[in-house]
C-alpha positions in Angstrom: 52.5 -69.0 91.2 55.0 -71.1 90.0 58.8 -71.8 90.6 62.1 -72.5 89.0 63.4 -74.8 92.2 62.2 -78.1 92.5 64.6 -79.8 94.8 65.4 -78.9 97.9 69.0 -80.7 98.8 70.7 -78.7 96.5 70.8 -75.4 97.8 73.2 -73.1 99.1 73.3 -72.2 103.3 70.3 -71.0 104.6 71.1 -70.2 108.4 69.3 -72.5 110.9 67.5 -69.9 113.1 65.6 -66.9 112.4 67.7 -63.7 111.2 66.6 -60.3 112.1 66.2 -59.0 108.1 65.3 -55.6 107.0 62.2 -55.0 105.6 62.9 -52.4 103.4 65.0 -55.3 101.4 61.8 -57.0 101.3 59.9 -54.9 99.0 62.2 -54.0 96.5 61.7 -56.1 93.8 57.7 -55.8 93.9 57.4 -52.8 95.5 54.9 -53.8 98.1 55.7 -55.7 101.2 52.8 -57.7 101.9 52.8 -58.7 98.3 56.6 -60.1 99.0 54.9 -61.4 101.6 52.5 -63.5 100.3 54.9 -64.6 97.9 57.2 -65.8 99.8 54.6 -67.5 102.0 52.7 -69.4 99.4 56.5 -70.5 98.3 56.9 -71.6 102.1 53.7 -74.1 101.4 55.4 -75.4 98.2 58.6 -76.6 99.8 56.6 -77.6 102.9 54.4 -80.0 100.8 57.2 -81.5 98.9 59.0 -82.0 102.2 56.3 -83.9 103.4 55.4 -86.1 100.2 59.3 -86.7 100.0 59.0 -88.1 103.7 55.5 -89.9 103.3 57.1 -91.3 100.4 60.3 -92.6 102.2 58.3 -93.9 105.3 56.2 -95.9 103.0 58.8 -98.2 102.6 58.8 -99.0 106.1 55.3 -99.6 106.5 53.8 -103.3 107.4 51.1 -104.9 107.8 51.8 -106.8 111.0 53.9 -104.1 113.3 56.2 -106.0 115.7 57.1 -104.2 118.8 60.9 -105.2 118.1 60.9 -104.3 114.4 59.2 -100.3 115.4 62.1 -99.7 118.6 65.3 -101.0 116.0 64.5 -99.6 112.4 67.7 -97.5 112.2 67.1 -96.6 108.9 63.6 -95.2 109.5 65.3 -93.2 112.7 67.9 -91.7 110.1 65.4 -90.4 107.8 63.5 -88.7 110.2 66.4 -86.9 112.0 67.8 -85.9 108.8 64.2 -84.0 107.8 64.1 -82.2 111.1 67.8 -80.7 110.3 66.5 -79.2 107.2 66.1 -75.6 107.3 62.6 -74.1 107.8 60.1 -73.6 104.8 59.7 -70.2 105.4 63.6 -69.6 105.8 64.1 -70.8 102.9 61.4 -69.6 100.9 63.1 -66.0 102.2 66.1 -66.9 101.0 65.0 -67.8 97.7 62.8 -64.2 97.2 66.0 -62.7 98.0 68.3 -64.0 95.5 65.7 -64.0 93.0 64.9 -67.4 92.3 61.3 -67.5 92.7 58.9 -66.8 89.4 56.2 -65.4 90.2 53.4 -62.8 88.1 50.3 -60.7 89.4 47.3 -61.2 86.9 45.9 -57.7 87.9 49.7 -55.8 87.4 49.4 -57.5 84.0 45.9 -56.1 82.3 
C-alpha cells in the first residue's frame, strides 16, 4: 500500500476529537468495510511513523553528551516542539479523513488476478 500524501502540515481541518461517522460511508468506495478498515489503518501507521521520525529527528538536535540539569529544565525550544506534535491531529483521524476524500492509493493483489 502506498500513498499520494507525504507531508503532514499541509492538510486541510481534521476535527480534534473523535466524530461519530457512519459506516455505511465507509465502505463505498471498496465495497467491504473491514477492507476500508484495514486501509485506513495501515495508513494510520504510515503517518504515525513519519510523525515520530520527524520528532526523533528534531529532538536529535537537542541531544548531548553531558546533560546539565539546567540546560534539560530551560530548553524552550525543545518544549515548543514537543507541544506542537501533541496538537496534531490523531493518526487514525486523519488517516479517516484522507479515505474519505479519496486521497489514499491503494490496490488489492487478489481483486486484481
Amino acid at each position: 500500500m502506498s500513498n499520494n500524501v507525504n507531508n503532514t502540515t499541509n492538510k486541510p481541518a481534521i476535527a480534534s476529537s473523535t466524530v461519530t461517522r457512519d459506516l455505511r460511508d465507509l465502505d463505498v468506495e471498496t465495497g467491504n468495510i473491514y477492507e476500508s478498515l484495514v486501509i485506513m489503518s495501515k495508513r494510520a501507521n504510515q503517518i504515525s511513523n513519519n510523525i515520530k521520525e520527524e520528532l526523533h529527528q528534531k529532538l536529535s538536535e537537542f541531544a548531548s553528551s553531558n546533560d546539565n540539569l539546567e540546560e534539560i529544565f530551560e530548553n524552550r525550544e525543545q518544549i515548543e516542539i514537543s507541544k506542537y506534535y501533541e496538537k496534531l491531529p490523531k493518526p487514525s483521524l486523519v488517516a479517516v479523513q484522507e479515505f474519505l476524500d479519496g486521497k489514499i492509493y491503494y490496490r488489492n493483489p487478489t481483486k486484481e488476478a
